[in-house]
mmCIF file of the N, C-alpha and C atoms, coordinates in Angstrom:
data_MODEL
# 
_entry.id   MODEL 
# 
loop_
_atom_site.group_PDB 
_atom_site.id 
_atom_site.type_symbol 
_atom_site.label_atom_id 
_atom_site.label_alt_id 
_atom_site.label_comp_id 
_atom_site.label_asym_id 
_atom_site.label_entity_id 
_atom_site.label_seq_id 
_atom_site.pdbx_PDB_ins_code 
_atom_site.Cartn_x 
_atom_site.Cartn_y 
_atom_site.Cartn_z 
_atom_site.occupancy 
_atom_site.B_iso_or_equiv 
_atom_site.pdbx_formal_charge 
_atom_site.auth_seq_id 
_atom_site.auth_comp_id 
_atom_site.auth_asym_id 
_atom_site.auth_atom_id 
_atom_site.pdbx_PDB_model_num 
ATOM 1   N N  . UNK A 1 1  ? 129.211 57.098 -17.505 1.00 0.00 ? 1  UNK A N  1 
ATOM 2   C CA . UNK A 1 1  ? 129.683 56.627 -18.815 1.00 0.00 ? 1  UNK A CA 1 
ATOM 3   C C  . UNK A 1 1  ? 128.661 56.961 -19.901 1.00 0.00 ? 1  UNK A C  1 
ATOM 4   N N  . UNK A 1 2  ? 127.039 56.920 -19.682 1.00 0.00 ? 2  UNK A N  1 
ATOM 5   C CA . UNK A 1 2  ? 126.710 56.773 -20.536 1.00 0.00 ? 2  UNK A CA 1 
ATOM 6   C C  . UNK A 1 2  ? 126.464 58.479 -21.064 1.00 0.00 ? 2  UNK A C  1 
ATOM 7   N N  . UNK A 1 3  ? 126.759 59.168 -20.185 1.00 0.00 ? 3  UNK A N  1 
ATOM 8   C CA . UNK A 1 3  ? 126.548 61.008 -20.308 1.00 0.00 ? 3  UNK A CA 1 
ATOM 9   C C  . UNK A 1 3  ? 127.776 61.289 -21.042 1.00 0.00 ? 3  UNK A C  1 
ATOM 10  N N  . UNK A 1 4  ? 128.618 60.464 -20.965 1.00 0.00 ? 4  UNK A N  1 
ATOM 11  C CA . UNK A 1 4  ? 130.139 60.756 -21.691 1.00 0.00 ? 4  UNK A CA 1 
ATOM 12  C C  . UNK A 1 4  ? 129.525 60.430 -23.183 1.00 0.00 ? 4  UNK A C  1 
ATOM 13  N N  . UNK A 1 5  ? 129.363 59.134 -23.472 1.00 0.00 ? 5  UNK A N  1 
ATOM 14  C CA . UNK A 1 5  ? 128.998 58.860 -24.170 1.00 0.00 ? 5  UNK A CA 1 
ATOM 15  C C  . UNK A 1 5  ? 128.021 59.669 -25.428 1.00 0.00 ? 5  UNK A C  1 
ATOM 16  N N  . UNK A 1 6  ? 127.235 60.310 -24.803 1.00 0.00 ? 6  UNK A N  1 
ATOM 17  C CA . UNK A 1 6  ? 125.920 61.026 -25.566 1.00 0.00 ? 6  UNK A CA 1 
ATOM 18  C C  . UNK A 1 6  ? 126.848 62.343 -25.926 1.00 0.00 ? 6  UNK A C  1 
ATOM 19  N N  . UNK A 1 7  ? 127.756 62.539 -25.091 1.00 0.00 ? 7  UNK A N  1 
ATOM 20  C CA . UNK A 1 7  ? 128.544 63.702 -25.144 1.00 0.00 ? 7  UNK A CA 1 
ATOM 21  C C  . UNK A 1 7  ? 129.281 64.034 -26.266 1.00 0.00 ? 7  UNK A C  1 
ATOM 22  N N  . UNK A 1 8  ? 129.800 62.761 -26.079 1.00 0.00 ? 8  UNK A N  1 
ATOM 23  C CA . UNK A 1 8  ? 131.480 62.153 -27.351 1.00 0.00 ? 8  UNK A CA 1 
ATOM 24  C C  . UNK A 1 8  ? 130.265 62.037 -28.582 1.00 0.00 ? 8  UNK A C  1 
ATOM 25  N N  . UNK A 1 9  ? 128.973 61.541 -28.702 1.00 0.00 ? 9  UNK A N  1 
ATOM 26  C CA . UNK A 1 9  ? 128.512 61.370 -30.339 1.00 0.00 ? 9  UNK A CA 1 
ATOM 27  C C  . UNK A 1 9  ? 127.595 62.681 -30.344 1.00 0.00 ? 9  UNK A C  1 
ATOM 28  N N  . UNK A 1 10 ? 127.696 63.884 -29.669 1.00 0.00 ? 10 UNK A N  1 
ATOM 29  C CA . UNK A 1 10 ? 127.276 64.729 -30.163 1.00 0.00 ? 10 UNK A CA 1 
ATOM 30  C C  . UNK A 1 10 ? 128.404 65.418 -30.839 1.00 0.00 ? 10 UNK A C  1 
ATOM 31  N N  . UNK A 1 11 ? 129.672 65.363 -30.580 1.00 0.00 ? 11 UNK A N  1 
ATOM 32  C CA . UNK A 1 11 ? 130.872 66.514 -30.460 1.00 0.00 ? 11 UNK A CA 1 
ATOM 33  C C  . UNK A 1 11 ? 130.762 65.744 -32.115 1.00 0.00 ? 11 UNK A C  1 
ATOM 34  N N  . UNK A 1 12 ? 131.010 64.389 -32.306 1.00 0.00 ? 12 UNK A N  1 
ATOM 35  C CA . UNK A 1 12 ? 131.221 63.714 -33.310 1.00 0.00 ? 12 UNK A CA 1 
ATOM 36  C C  . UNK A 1 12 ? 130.123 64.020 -33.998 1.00 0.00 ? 12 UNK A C  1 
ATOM 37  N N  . UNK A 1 13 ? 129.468 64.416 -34.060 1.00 0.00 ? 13 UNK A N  1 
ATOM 38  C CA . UNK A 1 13 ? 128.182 64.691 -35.240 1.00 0.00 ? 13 UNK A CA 1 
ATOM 39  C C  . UNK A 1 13 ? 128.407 65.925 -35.431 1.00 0.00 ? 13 UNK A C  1 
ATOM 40  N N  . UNK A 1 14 ? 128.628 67.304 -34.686 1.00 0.00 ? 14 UNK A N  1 
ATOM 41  C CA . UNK A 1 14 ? 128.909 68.584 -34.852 1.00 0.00 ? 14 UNK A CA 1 
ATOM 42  C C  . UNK A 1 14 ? 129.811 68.120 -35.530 1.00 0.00 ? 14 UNK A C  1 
ATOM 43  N N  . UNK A 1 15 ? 131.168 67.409 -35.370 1.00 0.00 ? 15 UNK A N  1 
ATOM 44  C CA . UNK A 1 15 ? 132.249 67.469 -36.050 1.00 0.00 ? 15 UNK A CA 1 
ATOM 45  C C  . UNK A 1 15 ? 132.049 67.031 -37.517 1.00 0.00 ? 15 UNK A C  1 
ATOM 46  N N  . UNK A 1 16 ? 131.512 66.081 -37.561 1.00 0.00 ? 16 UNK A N  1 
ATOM 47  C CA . UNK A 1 16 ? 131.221 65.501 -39.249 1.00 0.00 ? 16 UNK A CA 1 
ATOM 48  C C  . UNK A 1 16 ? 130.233 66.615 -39.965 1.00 0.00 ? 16 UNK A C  1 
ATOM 49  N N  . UNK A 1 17 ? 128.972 67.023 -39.225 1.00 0.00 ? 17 UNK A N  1 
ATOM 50  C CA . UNK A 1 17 ? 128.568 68.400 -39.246 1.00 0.00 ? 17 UNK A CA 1 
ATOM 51  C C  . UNK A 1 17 ? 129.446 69.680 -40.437 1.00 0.00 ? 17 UNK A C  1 
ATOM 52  N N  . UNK A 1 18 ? 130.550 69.869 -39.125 1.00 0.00 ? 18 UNK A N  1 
ATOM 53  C CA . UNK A 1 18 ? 131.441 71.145 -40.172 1.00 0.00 ? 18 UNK A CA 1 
ATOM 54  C C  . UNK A 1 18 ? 132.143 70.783 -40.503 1.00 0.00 ? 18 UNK A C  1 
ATOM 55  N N  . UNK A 1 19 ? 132.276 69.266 -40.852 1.00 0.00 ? 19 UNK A N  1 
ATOM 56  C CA . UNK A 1 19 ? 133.528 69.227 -42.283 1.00 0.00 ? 19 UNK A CA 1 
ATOM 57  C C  . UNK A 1 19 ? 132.655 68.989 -43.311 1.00 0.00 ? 19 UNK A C  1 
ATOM 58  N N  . UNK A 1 20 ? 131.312 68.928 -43.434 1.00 0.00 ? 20 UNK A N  1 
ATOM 59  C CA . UNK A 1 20 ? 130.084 68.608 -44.647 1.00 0.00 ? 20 UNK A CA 1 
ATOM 60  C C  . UNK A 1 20 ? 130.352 70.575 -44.789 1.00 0.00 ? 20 UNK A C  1 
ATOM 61  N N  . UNK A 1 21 ? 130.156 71.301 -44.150 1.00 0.00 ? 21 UNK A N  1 
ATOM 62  C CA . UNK A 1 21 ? 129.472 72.534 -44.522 1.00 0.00 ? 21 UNK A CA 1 
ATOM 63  C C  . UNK A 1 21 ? 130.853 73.171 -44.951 1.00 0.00 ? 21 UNK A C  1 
ATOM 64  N N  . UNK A 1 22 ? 132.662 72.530 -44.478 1.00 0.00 ? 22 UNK A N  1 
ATOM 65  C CA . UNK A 1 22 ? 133.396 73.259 -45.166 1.00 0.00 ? 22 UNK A CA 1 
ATOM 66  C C  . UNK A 1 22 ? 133.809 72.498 -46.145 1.00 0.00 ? 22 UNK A C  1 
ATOM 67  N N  . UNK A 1 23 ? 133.410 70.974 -46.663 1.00 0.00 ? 23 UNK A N  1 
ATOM 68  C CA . UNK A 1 23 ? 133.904 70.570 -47.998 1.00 0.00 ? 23 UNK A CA 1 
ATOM 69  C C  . UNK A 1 23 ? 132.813 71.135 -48.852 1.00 0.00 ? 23 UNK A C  1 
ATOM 70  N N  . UNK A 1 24 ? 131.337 71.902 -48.189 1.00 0.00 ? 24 UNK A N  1 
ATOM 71  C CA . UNK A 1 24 ? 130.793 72.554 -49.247 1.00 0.00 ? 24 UNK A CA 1 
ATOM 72  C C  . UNK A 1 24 ? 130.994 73.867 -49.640 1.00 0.00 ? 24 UNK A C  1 
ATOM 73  N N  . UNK A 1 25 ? 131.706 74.827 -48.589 1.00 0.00 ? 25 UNK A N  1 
ATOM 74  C CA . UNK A 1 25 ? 131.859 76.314 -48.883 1.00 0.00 ? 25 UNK A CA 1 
ATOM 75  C C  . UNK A 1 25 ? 132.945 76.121 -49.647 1.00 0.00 ? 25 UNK A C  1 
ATOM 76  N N  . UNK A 1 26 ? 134.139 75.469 -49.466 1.00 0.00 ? 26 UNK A N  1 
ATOM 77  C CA . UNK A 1 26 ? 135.297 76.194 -49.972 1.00 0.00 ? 26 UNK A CA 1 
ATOM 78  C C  . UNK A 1 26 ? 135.137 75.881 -51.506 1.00 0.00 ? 26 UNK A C  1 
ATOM 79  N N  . UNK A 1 27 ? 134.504 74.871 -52.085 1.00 0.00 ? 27 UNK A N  1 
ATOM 80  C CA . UNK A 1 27 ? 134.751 74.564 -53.500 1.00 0.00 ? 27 UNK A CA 1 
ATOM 81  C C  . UNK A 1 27 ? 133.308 76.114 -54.009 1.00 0.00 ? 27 UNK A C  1 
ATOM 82  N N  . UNK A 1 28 ? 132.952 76.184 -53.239 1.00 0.00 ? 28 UNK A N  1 
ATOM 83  C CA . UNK A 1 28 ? 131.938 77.493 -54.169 1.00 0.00 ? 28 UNK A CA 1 
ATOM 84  C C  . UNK A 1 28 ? 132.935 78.681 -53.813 1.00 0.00 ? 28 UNK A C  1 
ATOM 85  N N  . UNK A 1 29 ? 133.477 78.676 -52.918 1.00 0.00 ? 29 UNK A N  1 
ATOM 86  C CA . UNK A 1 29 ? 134.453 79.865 -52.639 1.00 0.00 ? 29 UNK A CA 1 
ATOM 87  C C  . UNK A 1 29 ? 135.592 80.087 -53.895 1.00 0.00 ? 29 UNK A C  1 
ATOM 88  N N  . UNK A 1 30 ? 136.108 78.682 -54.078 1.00 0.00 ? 30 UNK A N  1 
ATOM 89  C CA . UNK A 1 30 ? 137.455 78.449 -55.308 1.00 0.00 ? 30 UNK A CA 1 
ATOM 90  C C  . UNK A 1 30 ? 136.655 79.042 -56.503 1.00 0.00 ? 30 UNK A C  1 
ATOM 91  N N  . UNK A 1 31 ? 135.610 78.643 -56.597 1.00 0.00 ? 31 UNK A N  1 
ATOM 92  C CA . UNK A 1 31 ? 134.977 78.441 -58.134 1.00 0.00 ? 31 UNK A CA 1 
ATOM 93  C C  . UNK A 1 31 ? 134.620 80.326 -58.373 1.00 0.00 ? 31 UNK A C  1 
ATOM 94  N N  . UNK A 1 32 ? 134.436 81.201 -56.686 1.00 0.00 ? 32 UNK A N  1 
ATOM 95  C CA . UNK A 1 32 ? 134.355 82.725 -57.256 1.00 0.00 ? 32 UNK A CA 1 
ATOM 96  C C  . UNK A 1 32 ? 135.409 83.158 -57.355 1.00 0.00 ? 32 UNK A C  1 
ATOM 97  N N  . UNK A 1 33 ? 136.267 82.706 -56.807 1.00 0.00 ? 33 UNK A N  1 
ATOM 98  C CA . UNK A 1 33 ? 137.942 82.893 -57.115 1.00 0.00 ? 33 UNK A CA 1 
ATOM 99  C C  . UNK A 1 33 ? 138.453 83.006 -58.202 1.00 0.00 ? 33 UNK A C  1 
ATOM 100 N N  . UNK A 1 34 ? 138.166 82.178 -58.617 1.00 0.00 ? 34 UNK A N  1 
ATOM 101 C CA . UNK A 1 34 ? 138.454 81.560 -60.261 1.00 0.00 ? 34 UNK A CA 1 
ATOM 102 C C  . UNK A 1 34 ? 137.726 82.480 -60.945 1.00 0.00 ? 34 UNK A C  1 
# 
């Protein structure tokens, strides 16, 4: 359980991870768009 565990809050930190790095690309992406 507890290897699951360390497992599940790494996946969850990668995951919060790349939604920080794509709510930061796409608005610089829109803005060369524009």
């Amino acid at each position: 359980m507890e290897v699951d565990l360390v497992f599940l809050d790494k996946v969850f930190a990668i995951a919060v991870g790349n939604l920080g790095t794509l709510l930061r690309i796409v608005p610089s992406r829109r803005r060369q768009v524009i």
